[in-house]
C-alpha positions as CSV (number, residue, x, y, z in Angstrom):
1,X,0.0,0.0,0.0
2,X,1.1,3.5,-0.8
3,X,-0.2,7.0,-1.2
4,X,0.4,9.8,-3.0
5,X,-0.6,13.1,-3.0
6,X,-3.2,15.6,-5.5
7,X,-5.6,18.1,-5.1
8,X,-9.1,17.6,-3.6
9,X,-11.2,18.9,-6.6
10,X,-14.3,17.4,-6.0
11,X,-15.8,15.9,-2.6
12,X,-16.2,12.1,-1.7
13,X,-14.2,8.6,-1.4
14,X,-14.4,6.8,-5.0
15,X,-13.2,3.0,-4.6
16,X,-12.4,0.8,-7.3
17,X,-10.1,-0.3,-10.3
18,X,-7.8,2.3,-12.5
19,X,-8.7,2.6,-16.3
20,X,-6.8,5.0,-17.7
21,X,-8.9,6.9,-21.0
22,X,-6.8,7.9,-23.9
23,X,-7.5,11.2,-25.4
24,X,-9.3,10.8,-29.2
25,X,-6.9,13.6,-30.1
26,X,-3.3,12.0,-29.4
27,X,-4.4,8.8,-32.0
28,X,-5.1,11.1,-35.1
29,X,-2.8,10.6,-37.0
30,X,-0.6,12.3,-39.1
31,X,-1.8,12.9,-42.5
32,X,-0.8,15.3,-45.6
33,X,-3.4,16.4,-47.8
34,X,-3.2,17.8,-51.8
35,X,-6.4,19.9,-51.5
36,X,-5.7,22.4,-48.9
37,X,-9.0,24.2,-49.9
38,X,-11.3,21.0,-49.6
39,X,-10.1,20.5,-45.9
40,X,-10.9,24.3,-45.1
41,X,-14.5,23.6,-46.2
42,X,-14.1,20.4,-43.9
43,X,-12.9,22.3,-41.0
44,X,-16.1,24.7,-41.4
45,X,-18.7,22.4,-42.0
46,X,-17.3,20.7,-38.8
47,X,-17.2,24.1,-37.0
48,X,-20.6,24.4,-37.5
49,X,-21.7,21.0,-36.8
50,X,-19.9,21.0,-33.6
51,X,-21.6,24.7,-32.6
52,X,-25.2,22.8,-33.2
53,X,-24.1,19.8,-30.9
54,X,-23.0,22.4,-28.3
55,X,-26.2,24.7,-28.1
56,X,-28.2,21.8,-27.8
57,X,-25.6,20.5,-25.3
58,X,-25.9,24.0,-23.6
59,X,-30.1,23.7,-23.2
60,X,-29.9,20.4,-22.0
61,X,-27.5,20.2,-19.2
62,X,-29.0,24.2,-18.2
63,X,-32.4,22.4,-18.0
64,X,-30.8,19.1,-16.1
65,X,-27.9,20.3,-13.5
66,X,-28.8,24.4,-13.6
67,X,-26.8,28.0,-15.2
68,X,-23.4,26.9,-13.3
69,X,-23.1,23.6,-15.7
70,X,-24.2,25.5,-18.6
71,X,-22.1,28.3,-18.6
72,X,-19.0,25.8,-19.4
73,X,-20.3,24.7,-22.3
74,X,-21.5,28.6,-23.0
75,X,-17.8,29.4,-22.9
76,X,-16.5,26.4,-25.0
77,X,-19.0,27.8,-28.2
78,X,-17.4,31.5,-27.6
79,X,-14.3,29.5,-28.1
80,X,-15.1,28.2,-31.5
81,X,-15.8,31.6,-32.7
82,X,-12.2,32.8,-31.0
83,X,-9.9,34.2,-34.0
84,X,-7.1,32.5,-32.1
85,X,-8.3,29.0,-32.6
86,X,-10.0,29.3,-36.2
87,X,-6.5,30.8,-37.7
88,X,-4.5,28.0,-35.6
89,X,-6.8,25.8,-37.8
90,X,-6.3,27.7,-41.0
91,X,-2.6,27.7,-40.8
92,X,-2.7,24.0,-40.1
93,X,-3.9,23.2,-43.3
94,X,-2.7,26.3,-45.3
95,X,1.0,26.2,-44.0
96,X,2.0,22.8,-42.8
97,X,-0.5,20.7,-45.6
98,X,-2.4,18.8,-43.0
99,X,-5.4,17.0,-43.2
100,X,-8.6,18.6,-41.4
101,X,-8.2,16.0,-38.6
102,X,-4.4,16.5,-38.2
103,X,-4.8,20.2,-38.2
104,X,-7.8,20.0,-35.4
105,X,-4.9,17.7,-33.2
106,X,-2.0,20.5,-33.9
107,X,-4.0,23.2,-33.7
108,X,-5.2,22.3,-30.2
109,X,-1.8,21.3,-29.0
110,X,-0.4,24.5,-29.8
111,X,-3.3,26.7,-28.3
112,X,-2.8,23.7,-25.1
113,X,0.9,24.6,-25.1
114,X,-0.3,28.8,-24.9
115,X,-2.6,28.4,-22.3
116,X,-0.4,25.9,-20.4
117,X,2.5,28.8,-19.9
118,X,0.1,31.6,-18.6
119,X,1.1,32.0,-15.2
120,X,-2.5,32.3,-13.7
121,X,-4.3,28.8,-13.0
122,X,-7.7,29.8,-14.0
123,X,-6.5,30.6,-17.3
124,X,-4.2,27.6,-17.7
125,X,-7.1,25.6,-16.6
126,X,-9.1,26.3,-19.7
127,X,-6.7,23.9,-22.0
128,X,-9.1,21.6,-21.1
129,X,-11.6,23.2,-23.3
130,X,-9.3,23.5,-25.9
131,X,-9.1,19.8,-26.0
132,X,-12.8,19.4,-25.5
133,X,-13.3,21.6,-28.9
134,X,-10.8,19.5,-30.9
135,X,-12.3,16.2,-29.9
136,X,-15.8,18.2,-30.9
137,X,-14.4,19.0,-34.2
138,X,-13.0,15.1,-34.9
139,X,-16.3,13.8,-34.3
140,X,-17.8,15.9,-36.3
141,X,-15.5,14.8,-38.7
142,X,-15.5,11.1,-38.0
143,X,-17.9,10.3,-35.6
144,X,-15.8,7.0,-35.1
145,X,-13.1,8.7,-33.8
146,X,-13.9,10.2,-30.7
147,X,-16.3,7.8,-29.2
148,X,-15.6,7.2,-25.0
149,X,-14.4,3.9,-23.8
150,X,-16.6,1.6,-22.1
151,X,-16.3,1.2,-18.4
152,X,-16.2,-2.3,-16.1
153,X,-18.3,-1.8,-13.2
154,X,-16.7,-0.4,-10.1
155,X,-13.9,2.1,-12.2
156,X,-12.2,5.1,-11.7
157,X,-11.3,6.8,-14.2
158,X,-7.4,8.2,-14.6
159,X,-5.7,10.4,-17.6
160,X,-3.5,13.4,-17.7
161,X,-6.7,15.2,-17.6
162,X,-10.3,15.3,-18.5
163,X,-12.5,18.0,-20.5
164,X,-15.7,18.7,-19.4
165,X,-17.4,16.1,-22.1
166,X,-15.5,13.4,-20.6
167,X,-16.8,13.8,-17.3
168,X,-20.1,13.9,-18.3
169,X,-19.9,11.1,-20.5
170,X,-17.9,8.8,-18.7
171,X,-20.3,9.8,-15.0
172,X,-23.1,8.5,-17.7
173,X,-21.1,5.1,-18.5
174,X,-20.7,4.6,-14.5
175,X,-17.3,5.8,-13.6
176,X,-16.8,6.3,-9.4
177,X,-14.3,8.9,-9.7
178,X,-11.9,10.5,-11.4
179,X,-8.3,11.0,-11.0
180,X,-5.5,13.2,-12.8
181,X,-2.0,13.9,-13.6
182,X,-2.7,17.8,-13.9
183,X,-5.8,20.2,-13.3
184,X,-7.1,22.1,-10.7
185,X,-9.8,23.1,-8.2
186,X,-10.9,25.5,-11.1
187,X,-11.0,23.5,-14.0
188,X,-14.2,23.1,-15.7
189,X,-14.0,19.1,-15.1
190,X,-13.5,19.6,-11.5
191,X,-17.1,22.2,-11.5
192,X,-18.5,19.2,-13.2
193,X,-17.5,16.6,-11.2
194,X,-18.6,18.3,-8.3
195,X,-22.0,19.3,-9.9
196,X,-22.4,15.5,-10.7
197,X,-21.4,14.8,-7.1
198,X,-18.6,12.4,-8.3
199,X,-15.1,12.5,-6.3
200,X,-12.2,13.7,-8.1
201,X,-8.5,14.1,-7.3
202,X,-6.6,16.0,-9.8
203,X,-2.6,17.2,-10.2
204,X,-1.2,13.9,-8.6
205,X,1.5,15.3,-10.9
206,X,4.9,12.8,-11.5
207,X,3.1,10.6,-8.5
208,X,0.5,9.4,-11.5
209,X,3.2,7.5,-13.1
210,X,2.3,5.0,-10.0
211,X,-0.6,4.1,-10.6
212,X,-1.1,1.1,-13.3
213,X,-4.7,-0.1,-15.4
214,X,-6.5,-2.5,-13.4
215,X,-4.7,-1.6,-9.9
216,X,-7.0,-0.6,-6.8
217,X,-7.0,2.8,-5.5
218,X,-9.2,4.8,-3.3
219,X,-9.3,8.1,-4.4
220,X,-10.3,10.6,-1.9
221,X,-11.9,13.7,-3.3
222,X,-12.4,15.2,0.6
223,X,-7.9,15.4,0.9
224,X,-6.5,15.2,-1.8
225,X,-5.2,11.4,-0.9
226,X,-5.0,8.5,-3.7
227,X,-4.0,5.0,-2.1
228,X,-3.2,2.7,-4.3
229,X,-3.6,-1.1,-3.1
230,X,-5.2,-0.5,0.1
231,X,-4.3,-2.9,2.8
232,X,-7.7,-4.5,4.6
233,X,-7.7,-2.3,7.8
234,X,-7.8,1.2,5.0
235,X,-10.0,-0.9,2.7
236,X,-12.5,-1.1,5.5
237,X,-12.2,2.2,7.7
238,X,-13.2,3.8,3.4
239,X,-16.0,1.4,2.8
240,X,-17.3,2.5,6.4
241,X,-16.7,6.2,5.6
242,X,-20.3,8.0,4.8
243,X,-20.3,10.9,2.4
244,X,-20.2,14.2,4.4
245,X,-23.1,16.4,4.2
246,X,-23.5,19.3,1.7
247,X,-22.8,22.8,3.8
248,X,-25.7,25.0,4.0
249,X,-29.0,24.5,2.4
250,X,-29.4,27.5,0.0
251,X,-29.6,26.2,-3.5
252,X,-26.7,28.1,-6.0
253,X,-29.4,30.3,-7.5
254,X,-30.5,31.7,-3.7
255,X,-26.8,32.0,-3.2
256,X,-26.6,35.1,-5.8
257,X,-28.4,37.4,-3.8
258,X,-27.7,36.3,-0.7
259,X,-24.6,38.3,1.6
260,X,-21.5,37.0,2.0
261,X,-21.7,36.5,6.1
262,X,-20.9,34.4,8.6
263,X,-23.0,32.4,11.1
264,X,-22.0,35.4,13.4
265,X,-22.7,38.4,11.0
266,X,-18.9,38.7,10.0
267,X,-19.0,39.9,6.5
268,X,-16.4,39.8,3.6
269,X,-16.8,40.8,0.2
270,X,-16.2,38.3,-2.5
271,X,-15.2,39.6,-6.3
272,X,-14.3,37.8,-9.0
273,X,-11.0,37.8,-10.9
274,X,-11.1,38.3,-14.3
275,X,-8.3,38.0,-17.8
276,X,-10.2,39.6,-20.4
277,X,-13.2,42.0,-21.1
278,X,-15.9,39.4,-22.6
279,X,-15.4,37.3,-18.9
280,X,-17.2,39.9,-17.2
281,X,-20.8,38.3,-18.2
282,X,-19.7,35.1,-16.0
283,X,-18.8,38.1,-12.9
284,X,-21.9,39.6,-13.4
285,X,-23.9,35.9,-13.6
286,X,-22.0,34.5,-10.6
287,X,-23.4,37.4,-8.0
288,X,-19.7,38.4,-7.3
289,X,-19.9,41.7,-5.3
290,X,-17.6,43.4,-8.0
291,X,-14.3,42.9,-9.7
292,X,-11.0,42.8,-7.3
293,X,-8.9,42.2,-10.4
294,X,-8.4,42.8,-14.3
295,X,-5.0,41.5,-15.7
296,X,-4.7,43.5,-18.7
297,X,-2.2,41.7,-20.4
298,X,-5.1,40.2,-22.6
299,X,-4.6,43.8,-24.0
300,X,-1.7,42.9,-25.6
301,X,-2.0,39.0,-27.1
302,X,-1.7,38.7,-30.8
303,X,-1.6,42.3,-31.7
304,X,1.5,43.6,-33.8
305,X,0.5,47.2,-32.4
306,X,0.0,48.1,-28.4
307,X,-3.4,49.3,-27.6
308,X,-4.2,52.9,-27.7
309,X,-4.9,55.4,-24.9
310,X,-8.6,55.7,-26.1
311,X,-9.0,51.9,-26.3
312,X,-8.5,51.7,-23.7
313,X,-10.4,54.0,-21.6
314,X,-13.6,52.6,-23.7
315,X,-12.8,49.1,-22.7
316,X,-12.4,50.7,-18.6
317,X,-15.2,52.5,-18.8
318,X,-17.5,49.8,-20.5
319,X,-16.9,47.2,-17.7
320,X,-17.4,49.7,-15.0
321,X,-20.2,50.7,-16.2
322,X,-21.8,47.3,-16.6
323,X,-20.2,46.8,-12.7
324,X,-22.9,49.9,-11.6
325,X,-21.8,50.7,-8.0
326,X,-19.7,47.5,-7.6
327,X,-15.9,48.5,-7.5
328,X,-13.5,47.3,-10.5
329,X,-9.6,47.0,-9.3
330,X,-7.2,47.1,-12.6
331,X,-3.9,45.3,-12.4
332,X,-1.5,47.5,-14.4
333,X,0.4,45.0,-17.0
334,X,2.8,42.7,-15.9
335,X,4.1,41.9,-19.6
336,X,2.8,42.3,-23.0
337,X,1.6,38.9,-23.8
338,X,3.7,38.0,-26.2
339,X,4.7,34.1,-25.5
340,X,7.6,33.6,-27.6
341,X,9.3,36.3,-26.1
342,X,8.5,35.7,-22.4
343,X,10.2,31.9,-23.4
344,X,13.3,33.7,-24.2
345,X,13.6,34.9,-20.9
346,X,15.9,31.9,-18.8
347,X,13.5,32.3,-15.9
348,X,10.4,34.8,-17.1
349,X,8.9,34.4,-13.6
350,X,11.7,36.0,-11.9
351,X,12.6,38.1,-15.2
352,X,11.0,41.5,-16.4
353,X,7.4,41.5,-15.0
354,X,5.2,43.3,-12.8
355,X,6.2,47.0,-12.7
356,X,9.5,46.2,-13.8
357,X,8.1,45.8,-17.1
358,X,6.5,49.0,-16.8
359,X,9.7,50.6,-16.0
360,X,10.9,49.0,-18.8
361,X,8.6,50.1,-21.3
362,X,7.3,54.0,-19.9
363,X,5.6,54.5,-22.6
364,X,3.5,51.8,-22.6
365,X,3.0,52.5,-18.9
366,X,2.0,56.2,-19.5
367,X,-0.3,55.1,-21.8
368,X,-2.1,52.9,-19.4
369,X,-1.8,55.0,-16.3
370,X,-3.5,58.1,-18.6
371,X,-6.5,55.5,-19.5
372,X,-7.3,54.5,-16.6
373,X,-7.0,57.6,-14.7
374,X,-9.5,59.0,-17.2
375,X,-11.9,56.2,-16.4
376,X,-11.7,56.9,-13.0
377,X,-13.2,60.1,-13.3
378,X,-16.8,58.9,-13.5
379,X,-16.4,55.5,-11.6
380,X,-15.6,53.3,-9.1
381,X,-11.9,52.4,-10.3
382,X,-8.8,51.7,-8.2
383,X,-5.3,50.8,-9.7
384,X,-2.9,47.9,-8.1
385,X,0.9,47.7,-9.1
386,X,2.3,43.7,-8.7
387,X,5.3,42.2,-8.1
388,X,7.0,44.8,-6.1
389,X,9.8,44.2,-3.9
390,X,10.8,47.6,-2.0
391,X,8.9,51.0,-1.0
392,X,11.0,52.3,-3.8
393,X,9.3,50.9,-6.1
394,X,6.1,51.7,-4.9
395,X,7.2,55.7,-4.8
396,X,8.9,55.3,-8.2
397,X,5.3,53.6,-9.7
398,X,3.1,56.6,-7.7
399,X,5.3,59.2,-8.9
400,X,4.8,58.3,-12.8
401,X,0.8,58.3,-11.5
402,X,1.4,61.9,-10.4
403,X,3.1,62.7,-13.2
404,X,0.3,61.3,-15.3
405,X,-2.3,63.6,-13.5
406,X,-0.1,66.6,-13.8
407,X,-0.1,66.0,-17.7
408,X,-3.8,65.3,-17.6
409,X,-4.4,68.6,-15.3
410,X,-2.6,71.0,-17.7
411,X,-4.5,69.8,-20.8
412,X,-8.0,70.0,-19.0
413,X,-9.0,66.3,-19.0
414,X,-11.0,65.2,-16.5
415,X,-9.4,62.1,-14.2
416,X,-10.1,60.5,-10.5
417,X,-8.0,62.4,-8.8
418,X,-8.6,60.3,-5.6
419,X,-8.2,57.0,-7.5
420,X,-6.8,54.5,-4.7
421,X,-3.4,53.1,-5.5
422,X,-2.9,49.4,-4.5
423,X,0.3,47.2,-4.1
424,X,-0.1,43.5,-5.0
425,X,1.9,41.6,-2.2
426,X,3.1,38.8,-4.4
427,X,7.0,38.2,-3.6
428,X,8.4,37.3,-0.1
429,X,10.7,40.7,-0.5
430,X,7.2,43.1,-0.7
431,X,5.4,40.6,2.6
432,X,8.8,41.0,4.8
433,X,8.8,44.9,4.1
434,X,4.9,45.3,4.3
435,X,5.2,47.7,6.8
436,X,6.7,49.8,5.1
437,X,4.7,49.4,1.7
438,X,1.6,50.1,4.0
439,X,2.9,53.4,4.6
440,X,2.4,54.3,0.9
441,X,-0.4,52.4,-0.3
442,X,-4.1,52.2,0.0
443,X,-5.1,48.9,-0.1
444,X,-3.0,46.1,-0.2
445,X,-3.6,42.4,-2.6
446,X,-2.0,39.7,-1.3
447,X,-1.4,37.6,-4.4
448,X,-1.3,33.8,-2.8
449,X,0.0,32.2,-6.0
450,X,3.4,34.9,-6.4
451,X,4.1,34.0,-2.4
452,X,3.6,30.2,-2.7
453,X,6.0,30.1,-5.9
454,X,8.9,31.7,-4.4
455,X,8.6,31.3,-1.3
456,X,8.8,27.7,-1.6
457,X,11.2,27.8,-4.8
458,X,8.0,25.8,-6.9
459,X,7.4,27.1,-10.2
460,X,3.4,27.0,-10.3
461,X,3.5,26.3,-14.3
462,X,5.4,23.1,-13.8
463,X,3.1,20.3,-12.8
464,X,6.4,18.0,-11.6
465,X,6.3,20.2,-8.4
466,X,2.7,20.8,-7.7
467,X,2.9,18.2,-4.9
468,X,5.6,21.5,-3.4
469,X,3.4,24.2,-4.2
470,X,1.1,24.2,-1.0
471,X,-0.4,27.3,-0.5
472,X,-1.0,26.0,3.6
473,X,2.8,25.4,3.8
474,X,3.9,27.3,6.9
475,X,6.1,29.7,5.5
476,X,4.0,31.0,3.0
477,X,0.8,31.4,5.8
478,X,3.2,33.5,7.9
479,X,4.0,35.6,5.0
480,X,0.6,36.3,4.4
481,X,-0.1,37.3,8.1
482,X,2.9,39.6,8.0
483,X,1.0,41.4,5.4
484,X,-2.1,41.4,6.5
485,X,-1.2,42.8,10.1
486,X,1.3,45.5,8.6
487,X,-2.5,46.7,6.4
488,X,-4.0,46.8,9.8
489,X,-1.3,48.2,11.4
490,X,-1.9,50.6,8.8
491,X,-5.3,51.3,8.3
492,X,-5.8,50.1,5.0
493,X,-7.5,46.8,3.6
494,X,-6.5,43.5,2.8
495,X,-7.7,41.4,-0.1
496,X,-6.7,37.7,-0.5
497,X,-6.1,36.7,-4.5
498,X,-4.6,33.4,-6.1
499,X,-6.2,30.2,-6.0
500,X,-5.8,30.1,-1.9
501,X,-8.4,33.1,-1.6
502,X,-11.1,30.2,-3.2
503,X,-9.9,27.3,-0.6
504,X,-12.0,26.3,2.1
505,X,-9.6,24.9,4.3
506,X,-8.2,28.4,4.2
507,X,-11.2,30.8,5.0
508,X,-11.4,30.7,8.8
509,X,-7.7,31.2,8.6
510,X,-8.2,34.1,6.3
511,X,-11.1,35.5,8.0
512,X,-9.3,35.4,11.5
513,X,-6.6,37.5,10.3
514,X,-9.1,40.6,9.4
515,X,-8.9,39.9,5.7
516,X,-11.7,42.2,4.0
517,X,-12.2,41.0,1.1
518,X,-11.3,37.5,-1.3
519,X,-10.9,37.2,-5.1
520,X,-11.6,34.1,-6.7
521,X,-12.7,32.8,-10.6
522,X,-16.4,33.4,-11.4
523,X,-16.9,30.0,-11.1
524,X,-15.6,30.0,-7.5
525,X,-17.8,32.8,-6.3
526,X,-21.0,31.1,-5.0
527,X,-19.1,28.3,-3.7
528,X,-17.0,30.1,-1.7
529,X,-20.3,32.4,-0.6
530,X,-21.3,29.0,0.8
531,X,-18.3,27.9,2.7
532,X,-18.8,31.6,4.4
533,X,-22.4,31.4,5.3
534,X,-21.9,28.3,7.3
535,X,-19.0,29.6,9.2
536,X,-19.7,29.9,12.6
């Protein structure tokens, strides 16, 4: 008997025999074609086929498990209409000669390979979808070749990872569980899995080289734990172990208008994080009490230009306008989304981001800083700077602000004079001088994921060390208190971000230190509302 170690994604004790599923996409095979223009039509007819599938996929599972299990497949058909994927398709078959299937596998592996890099893990979490379309698009073409295994009685199902259609369709054929090599608490599978109330273990990392087809495990979706051939005494203290009992009895539809408050009337706000401006529909859909969080870097992603000033004010202004009253925090860019040239970078976590890529490039900092300044005149905007590491910094970032309003002063443009200027706490450096970063800041962010990754030298895009990368690990907890008392030392808030703000585990820990406020993925929101209304 052994056990290894993954993330808890969805609640419950599965028990039974490994079958490992094979993704439809790794067996197409390679394949040149003559006719590149014949394919194209292929590729479109099976666009189209696949968007019907999907909008009758999106009525029936709304109808059946509710808006939360719909939205996913919602985002997947925005996805087929995303230029990204339809040119990766194009220049599949137009540049390399492939055959439509071929071109559906490379086009998803590269688009995997994008999304895999991005450093946030709601983000990354999407390639799942990515693969979900593709094996869409090969049925479409060849409904033979993407059909889902059948399943002995009493299996759990293992693969690197799962897309949203494979947890549904394999829960249909009778699988117990589900465990996986990568993933996260966020990933659309996991939502599923737990909307289908099937236990799920995910990012078991190098550990799910260990487990072999056939073997018995006992996945435990409550831990994190995977035990793999269970001696008699665990065998029967699992079989004995009863489901625990959903928290709370509001359904997820009461849970939108309902306060985010404890048992004891201790409130926190809860705000939703968001990449790019067509995700705010999802914020305003999961009752999220605003937006703690725009990463504008989606600004910059397969552009050969840099956005304007005036795009984007527009793009500010639209979301806060569509946020009313609720408050929209805007993460100045931490690069400019170009992948290929982050990859040239020996170590791009620890190389030019956060301000120091606004130092880099003033310019393009100016530019931003004039925007959203300008936005802020008529709404409720506030501006957060990331990965800084000294009070320097900070003055240096607020000084270009000032100069920024100076400019704007002298040529009569109206601006938020008052806008309030936040630091996001993401490096050990910026926790351990937090005192002194309280002294110039407004609100502090304490971004959970930047801590957790080098604090505990774990790079969070590397799935070989997600076993390391423990947000509850000691070191990085007193960090976060270190900041959290130096903002209330100070007088100013402090908001929890990263994947650790949407934990559980971590909320009365949180919520003990005076934390005001979490931000979590849309998907997270009325979960985590629930965890808080049945705190004592």
């Amino acid at each position: 008997m052994r056990t290894i170690k993954g993330i808890a994604a969805s609640a419950g004790v599965a028990f039974g025999s490994v079958r490992f599923v094979a993704s439809p996409l790794q067996m197409t095979a390679l394949e040149r074609v003559r006719d590149p223009d014949r394919e194209l039509v292929r590729l479109e007819w099976a666009r189209e086929a696949a968007k019907q599938k999907l909008e009758e996929l999106c009525a029936a599972v709304g109808k059946e498990l509710g808006p939360e299990c719909e939205k996913i497949f919602q985002i997947q058909l925005m996805m087929l209409d995303d230029g990204d994927f339809r040119a990766a398709l194009r220049r599949a078959v137009q540049d390399e000669g492939f055959s439509a299937p071929y071109a559906v596998r490379r086009a998803a592996e590269q688009l995997t390979a994008m999304f895999a890099g991005m450093e946030d893990a709601y983000m990354r979490a999407r390639l799942a979808d990515i693969q979900d379309l593709g094996i869409r698009l090969l049925h479409a073409l060849d409904p033979d070749a993407a059909v889902l295994p059948e399943l002995p009685a009493g299996s759990v199902a293992a693969a690197p990872f799962f897309t949203p259609s494979q947890v549904m369709g394999l829960a249909a054929k009778g699988a117990l569980g589900f465990v996986t090599r990568e993933g996260s608490r966020t990933s659309h599978a996991a939502i599923l899995a737990r909307l289908l109330g099937i236990p799920a273990v995910a990012a078991l990392s190098s550990s799910y080289s260990r487990l072999y087809d056939g073997g018995v495990i006992i996945a435990d979706g409550f831990t994190g734990d995977v035990v793999i051939d269970p001696d008699e005494k665990t065998s029967e203290a699992y079989r004995a172990f009863e489901r625990r009992p959903n928290i709370g009895e509001e359904t997820l539809a009461q849970l939108r208008t309902l306060p985010s408050r404890t048992r004891g009337g201790r409130s926190v706000k809860i705000l939703a994080k968001i990449w790019k401006p067509s995700d705010l529909p999802l914020v305003l859909e999961s009752g999220a009490e605003g937006v703690g969080l725009f990463r504008t870097e989606s600004f910059y992603r397969n552009r050969t230009d840099f956005p304007t000033e005036d795009e984007q004010y527009r793009i500010y202004c639209s979301l806060a306008e569509q946020l009313g009253e609720r408050p929209l925090t805007i993460r100045t860019a931490t690069h400019d989304g170009r992948v290929r040239s982050l990859a040239e970078e020996m170590n791009p976590a620890m190389g030019v981001r956060g301000i120091r890529f606004s130092f880099e490039n003033p310019e393009l900092f100016r530019t931003q800083l004039r925007a959203l300044l300008r936005a802020a005149a008529d709404h409720n905007i506030a501006v957060t700077f990331p990965m800084v590491t000294s009070a320097e910094e900070l003055r240096r970032a607020r000084r270009a602000l000032l100069h920024v309003k100076e400019e704007l002063k002298s040529e009569g443009v109206p601006f938020g004079e008052a806008i309030p200027v936040g630091v996001l706490i993401d490096t050990p450096a910026a926790a351990l001088v937090a005192e002194e970063l309280a002294r110039e800041a407004d609100f502090f962010d304490i971004g959970t994921n930047g801590l957790t990754q080098f604090a505990l030298a774990a790079d969070r895009s590397n799935p070989e060390v997600s076993p390391v990368f423990d947000f509850q690990h000691p070191a990085v907890l007193e960090l976060v208190r270190r900041a959290v008392l130096a903002a209330k030392n100070a007088g100013i808030p402090a908001v929890i971000c990263g994947d650790a703000a949407g934990d559980p585990r971590l909320l009365s820990y949180f919520l003990g230190l005076g934390v005001e406020a979490l931000v979590v993925a849309p998907s997270s929101v009325l979960e985590l509302r629930r965890a808080v209304r049945a705190m004592e």
